[in-house]
C-alpha positions as CSV (number, residue, x, y, z in Angstrom):
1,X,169.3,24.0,7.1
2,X,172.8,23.6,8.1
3,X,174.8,23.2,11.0
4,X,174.6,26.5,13.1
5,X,176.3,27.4,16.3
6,X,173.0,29.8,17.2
7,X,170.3,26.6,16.6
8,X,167.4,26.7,19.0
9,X,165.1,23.4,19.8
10,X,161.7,24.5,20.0
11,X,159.4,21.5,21.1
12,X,155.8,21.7,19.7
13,X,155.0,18.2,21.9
14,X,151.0,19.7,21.8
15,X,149.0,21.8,19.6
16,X,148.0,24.2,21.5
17,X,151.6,25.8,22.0
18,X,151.2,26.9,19.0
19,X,149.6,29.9,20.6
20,X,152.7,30.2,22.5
21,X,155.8,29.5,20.0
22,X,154.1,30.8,16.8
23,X,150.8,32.3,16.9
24,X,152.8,35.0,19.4
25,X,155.4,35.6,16.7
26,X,157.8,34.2,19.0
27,X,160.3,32.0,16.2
28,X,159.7,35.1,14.0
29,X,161.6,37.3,16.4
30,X,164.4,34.2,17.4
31,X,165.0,33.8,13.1
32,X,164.7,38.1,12.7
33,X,166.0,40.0,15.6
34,X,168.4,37.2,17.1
35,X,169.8,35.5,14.1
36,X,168.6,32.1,15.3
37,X,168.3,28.9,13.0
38,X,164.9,27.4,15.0
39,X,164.4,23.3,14.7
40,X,160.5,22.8,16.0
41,X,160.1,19.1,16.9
42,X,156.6,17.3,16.2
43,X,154.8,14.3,16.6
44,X,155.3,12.0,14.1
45,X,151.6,11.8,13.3
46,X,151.6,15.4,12.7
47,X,154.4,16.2,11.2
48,X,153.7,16.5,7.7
49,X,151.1,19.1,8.6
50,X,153.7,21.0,10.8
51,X,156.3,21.0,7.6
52,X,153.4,22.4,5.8
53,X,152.8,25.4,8.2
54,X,156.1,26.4,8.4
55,X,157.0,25.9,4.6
56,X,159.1,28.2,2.6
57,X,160.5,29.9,6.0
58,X,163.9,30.3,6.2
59,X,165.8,29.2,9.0
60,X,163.1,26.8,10.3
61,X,162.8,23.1,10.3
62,X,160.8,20.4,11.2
63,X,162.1,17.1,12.6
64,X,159.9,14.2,14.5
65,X,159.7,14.7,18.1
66,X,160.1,11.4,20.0
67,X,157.0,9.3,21.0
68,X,156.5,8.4,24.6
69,X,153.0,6.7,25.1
70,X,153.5,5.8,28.6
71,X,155.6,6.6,32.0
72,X,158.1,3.5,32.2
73,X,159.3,1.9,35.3
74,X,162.2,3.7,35.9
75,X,160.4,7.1,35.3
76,X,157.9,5.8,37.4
77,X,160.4,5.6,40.3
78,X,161.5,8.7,40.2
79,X,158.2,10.9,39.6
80,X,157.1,8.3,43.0
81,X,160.9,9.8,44.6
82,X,160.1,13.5,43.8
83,X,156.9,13.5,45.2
84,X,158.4,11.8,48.5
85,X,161.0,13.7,49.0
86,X,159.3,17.3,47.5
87,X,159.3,19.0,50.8
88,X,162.8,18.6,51.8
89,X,164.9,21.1,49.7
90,X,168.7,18.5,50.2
91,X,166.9,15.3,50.0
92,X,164.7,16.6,46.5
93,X,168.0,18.0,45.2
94,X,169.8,14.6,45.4
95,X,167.1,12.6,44.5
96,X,167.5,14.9,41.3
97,X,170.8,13.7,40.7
98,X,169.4,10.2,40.1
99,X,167.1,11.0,37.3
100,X,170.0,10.7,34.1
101,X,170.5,7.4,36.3
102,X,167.1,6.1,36.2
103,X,166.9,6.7,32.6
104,X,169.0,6.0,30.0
105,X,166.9,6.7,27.2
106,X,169.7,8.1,23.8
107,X,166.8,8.7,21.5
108,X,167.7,11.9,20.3
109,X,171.4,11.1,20.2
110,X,171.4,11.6,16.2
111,X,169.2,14.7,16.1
112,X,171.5,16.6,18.9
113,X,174.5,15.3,16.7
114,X,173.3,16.7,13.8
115,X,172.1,20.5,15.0
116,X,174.6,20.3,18.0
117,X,171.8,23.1,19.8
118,X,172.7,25.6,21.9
119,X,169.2,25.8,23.8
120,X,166.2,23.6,24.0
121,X,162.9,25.4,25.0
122,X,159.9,23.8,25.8
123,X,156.6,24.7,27.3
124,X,155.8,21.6,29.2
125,X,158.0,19.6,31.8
126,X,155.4,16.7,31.7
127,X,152.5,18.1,32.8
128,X,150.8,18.1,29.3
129,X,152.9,15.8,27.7
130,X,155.6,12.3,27.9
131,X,157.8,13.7,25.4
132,X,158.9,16.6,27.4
133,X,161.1,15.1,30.2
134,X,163.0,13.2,27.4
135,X,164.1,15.5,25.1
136,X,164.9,18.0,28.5
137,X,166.8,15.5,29.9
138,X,168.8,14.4,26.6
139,X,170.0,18.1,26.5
140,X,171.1,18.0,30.0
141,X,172.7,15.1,29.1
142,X,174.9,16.9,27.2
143,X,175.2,20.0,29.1
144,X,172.9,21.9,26.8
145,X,171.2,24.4,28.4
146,X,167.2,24.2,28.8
147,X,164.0,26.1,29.1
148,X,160.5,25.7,29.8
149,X,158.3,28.7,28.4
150,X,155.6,27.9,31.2
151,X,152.5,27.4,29.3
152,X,150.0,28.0,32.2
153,X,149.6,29.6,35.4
154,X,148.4,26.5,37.3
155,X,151.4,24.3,36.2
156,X,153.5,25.2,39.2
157,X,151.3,25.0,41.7
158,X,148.6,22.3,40.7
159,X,150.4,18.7,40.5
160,X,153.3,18.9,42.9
161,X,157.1,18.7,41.7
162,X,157.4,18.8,38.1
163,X,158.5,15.6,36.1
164,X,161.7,16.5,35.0
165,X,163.8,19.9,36.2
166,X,164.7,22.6,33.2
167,X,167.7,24.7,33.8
168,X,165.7,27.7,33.7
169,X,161.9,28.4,34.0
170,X,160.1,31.7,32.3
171,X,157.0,32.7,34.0
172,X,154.5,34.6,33.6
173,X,154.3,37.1,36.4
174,X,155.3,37.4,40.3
175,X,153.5,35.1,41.7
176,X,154.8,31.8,39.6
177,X,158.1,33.4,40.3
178,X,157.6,33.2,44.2
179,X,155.5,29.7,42.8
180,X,159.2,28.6,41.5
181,X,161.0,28.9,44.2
182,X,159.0,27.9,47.2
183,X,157.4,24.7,45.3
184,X,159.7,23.7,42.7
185,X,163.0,25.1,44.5
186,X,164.6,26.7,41.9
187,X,166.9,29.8,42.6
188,X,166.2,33.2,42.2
189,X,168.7,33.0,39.3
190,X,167.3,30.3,37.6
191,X,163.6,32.0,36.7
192,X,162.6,35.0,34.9
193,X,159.2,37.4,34.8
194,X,158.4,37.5,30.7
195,X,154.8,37.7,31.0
196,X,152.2,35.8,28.5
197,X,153.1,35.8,25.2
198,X,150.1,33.7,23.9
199,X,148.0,37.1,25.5
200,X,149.8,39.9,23.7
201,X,147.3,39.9,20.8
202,X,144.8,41.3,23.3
203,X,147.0,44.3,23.3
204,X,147.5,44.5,19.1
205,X,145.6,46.9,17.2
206,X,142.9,45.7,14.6
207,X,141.9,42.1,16.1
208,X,138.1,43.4,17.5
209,X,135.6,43.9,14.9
210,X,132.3,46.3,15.2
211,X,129.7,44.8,17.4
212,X,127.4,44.7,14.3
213,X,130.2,42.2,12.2
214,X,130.9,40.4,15.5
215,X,127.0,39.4,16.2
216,X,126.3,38.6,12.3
217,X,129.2,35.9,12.4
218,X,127.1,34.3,15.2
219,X,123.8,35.1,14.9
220,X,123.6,37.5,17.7
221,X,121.5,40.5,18.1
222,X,123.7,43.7,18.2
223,X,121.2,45.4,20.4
224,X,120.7,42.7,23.0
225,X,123.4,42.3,25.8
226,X,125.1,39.4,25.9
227,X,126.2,36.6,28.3
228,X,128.6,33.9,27.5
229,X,129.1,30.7,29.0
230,X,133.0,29.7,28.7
231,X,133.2,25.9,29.4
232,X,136.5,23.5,30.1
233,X,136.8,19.5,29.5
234,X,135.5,17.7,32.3
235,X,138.7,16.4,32.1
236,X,140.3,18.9,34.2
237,X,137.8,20.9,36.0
238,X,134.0,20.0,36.4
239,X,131.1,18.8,33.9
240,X,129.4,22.4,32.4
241,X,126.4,20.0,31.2
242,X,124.4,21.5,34.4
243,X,125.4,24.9,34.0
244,X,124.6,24.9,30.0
245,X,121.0,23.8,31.0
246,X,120.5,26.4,34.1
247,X,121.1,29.3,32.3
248,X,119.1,28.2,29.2
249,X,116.3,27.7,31.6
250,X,117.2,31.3,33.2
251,X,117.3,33.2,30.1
252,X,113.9,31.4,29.3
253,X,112.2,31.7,32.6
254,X,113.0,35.8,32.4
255,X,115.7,35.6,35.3
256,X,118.5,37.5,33.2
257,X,115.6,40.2,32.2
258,X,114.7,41.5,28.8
259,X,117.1,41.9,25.6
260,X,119.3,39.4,26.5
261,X,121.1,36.5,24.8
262,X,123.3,33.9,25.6
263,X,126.2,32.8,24.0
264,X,128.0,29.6,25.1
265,X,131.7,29.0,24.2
266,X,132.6,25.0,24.7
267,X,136.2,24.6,25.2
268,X,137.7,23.1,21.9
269,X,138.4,19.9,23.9
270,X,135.6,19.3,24.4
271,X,132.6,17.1,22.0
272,X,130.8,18.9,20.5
273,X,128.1,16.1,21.3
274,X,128.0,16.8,25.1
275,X,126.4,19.6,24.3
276,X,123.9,18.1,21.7
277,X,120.6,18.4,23.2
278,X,120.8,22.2,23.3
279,X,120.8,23.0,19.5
280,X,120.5,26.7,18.6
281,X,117.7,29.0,19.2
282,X,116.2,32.0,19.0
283,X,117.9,33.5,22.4
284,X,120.8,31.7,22.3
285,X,124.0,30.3,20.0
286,X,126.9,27.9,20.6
287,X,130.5,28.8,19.3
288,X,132.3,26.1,18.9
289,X,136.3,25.8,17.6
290,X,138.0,22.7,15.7
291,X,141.1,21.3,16.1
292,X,143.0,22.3,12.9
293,X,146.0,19.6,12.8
294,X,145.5,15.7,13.5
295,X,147.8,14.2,15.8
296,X,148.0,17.2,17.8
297,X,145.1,17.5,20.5
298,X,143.7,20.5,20.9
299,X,145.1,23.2,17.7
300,X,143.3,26.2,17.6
301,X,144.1,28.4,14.4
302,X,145.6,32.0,14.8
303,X,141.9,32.6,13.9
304,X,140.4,30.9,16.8
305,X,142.3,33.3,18.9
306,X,141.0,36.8,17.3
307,X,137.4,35.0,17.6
308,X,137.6,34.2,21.6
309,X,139.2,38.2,21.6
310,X,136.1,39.5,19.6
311,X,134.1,36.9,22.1
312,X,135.1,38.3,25.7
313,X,135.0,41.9,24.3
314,X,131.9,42.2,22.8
315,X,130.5,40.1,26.2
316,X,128.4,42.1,28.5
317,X,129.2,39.5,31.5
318,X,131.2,36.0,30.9
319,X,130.3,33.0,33.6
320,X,132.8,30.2,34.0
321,X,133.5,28.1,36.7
322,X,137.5,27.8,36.9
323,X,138.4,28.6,33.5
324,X,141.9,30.9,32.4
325,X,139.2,32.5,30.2
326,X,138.9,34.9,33.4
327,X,142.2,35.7,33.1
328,X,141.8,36.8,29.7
329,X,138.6,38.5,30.2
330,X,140.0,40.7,32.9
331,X,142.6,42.3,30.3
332,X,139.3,42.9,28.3
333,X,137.6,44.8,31.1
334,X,134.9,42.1,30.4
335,X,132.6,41.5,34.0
336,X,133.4,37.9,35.5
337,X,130.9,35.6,37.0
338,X,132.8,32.6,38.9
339,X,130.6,29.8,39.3
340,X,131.5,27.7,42.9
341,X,128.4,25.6,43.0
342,X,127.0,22.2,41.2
343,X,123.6,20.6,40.7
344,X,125.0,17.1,39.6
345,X,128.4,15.9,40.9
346,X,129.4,17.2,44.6
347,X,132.1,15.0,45.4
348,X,134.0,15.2,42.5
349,X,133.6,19.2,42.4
350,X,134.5,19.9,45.6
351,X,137.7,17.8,44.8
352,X,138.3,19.3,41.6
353,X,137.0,22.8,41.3
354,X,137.1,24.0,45.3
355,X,140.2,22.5,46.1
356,X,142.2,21.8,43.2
357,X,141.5,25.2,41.2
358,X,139.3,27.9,43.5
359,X,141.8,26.7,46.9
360,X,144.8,26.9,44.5
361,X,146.2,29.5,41.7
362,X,142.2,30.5,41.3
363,X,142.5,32.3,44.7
364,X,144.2,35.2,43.2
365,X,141.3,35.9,41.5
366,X,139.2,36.1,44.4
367,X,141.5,38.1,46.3
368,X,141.9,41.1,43.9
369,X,137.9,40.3,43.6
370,X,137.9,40.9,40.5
371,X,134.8,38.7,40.0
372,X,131.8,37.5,41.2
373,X,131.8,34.5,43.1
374,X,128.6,32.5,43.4
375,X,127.7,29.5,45.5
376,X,123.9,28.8,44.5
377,X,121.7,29.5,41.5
378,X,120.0,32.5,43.7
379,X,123.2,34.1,43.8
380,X,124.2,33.1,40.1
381,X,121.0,35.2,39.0
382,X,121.7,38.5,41.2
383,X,125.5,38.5,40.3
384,X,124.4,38.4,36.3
385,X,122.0,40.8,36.9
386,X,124.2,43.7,38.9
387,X,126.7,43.0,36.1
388,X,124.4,43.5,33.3
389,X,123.4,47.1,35.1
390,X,126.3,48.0,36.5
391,X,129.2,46.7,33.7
392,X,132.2,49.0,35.3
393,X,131.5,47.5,38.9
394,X,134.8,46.2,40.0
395,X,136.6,47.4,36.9
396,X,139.4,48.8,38.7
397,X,140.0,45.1,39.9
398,X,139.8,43.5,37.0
399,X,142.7,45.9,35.7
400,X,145.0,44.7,38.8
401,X,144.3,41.2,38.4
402,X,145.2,41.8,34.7
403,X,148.1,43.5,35.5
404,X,149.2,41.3,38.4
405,X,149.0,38.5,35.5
406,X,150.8,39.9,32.3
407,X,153.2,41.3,34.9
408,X,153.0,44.4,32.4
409,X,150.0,45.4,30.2
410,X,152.3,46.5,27.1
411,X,151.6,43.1,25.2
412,X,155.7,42.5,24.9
413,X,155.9,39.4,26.9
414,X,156.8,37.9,23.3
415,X,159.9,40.1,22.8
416,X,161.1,39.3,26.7
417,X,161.0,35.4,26.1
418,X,162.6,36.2,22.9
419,X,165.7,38.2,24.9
420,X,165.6,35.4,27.3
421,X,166.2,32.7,24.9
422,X,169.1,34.5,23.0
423,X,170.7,35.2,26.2
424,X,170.7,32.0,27.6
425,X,171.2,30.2,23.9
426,X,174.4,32.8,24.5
427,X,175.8,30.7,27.2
């Protein structure tokens, strides 16, 4: 690819933006509808793979994003600084000043001399990933302009001031906005509404099969209603082991009723050996995903996507505890079961799921109560069950919630952060 005035970083520092840069289509629109030569920026240790998935199309290269293991001293200052100084607006600013200061780093010196970029987007500022802060502050180095594409709707609210200040944030709806500018003091100016692009394939036509090719890929019962269990790493919310076992033991015991299976989803972070004691049976299947590129975490496949679509629409009621599966189940019109108790670990949940998630961004979700919320296994049971009987009980809800997330329910938030990056790559 040569030199282009119109080049676009895109940094693919995980493997699960994929969903966001180019399972939504998004470098597709930058290369078709705005002209854009796109560079995506990988690990090392994935980068052969990356080359291979974006082979033979034009306009897009792949370079080696650069490695940061760990936080180093000076970095370590300032993330300690920022989190001092976050709730004083003057103070935070200056302290922001210092961060070029702090570090030095010119790793990417050849790579911006080479494509001379008019924009680099990202999806992280540190939360998920080292490599992020870097590469943003390199370009501001330089007086590039920058953009973080944020990934999720906890990352402005859950871990204080983020690690290293884009000039421009896209979020996903209203909330983050008013999240951007009352946390993370950014200016009105300086964020935009786009919606989720990595949800607009719940608004295409042709990803949901019949309910009879659905339940044969998984050796489900078409006739029998279904409840699925969506889990998260332990990692970041709670340990499902408990709530896997409970419901086994529920469906068993008769609690759910008659024609009735479960279905549990692990996340794709998760082993599939923490769940190896409950092997498949009669009255109930596990769905488990697999990471599709070494080197990259968590990679679901464009496929993996369709099959969680076909998964929360062909669900009869879906339990989590504090997973964005809810999210996307709401946009589904799928019933939601919220699960706010534990039977093995109530320290760390109460730290982890109550305060962190269900006293943070998971609040909205009770507030538009657009799902059940449960706080024993008594109430776990009746909420399944009213569900089960009553599927368009607080469907209206679920619709506002789904709105009040997507910001519009048009599946377009692809072609907004598309418009946004061309504008501001315009600059």
């Amino acid at each position: 690819m040569t030199t282009s005035s119109n080049t676009v970083f895109v940094a693919l520092s995980r493997g699960y933006f994929l969903r966001l840069f180019e399972y939504s289509g998004l470098i597709d629109q930058l290369i078709a509808k705005f002209d854009k030569d796109v560079v995506v920026l990988a690990p090392e240790v994935a980068l052969e793979q990356v080359k291979a998935m974006f082979a033979g199309r034009d306009r897009v290269t792949v370079e080696p994003i650069v490695t940061v293991s760990e936080l180093s001293f000076a970095d370590r200052v300032y993330r300690a600084g920022q989190f001092k100084l976050a709730k004083y607006r003057r103070l935070s600013k200056l302290w922001f000043k210092s961060e070029l200061i702090l570090n030095r780093s010119r790793a990417y010196d050849d790579l911006f001399d080479k494509y001379q970029p008019d924009l680099v987007v990202t999806a992280s500022t540190g939360k998920h990933s080292f490599e992020d802060p870097l590469l943003i502050r390199s370009a501001r180095r330089r007086s590039i302009e920058t953009l973080c594409v944020v990934w999720s709707w906890d990352n402005l609210s859950l871990t204080g001031p983020i690690a290293s200040r884009p000039d421009h944030l896209a979020v996903w709806n209203d909330r983050m906005f008013n999240e951007a500018l009352s946390i993370q003091k950014y200016r009105k100016d300086e964020v935009s509404v786009v919606g989720v692009p990595q949800f607009d394939h719940y608004f295409s036509d042709g990803i949901i099969t019949s309910r009879e090719k659905f339940a044969k890929r998984l050796r489900l019962d078409p006739e029998k209603k279904i409840i699925t269990v969506a889990t998260a790493p332990i990692g970041s919310v709670a340990d499902h082991h408990f709530l896997v076992k409970l419901m086994i033991e529920k469906l068993n015991s008769g609690d759910f009723g008659e024609d009735v299976q479960l279905l549990f989803r692990p996340h794709p972070m998760e082993d599939e050996d923490f769940y190896s004691e409950f092997s498949d049976s009669g009255e109930h299947r596990f769905d488990f995903s697999a990471a599709e590129i070494d080197g990259l975490d968590w990679t679901p496949g464009y496929q993996d996507s369709i099959d969680l679509a076909n998964v929360l629409f062909h669900t009869d009621v879906l339990v989590n505890i504090a997973s964005t599966v809810t999210l996307e189940a709401a946009i589904l019109d799928t019933a939601i079961v919220n699960v706010a108790f534990t039977l093995t670990e109530p320290e760390r949940f109460a730290r982890k799921v109550i305060q962190d998630h269900y006293g943070a961004h998971f609040k909205h979700v009770f507030e538009a109560n657009a799902s059940k919320i449960v706080f024993s296994e008594e109430e776990l049971t009746e909420a399944v069950m009213l569900l089960l009987e009553e599927p368009s009980s607080m469907r209206e809800n679920r619709r506002k919630l789904a709105e009040a997330t997507c910001d519009r329910l048009d599946g377009s938030g692809t072609g907004r952060t598309a418009s946004l990056i061309n504008e501001l790559a315009a600059r």
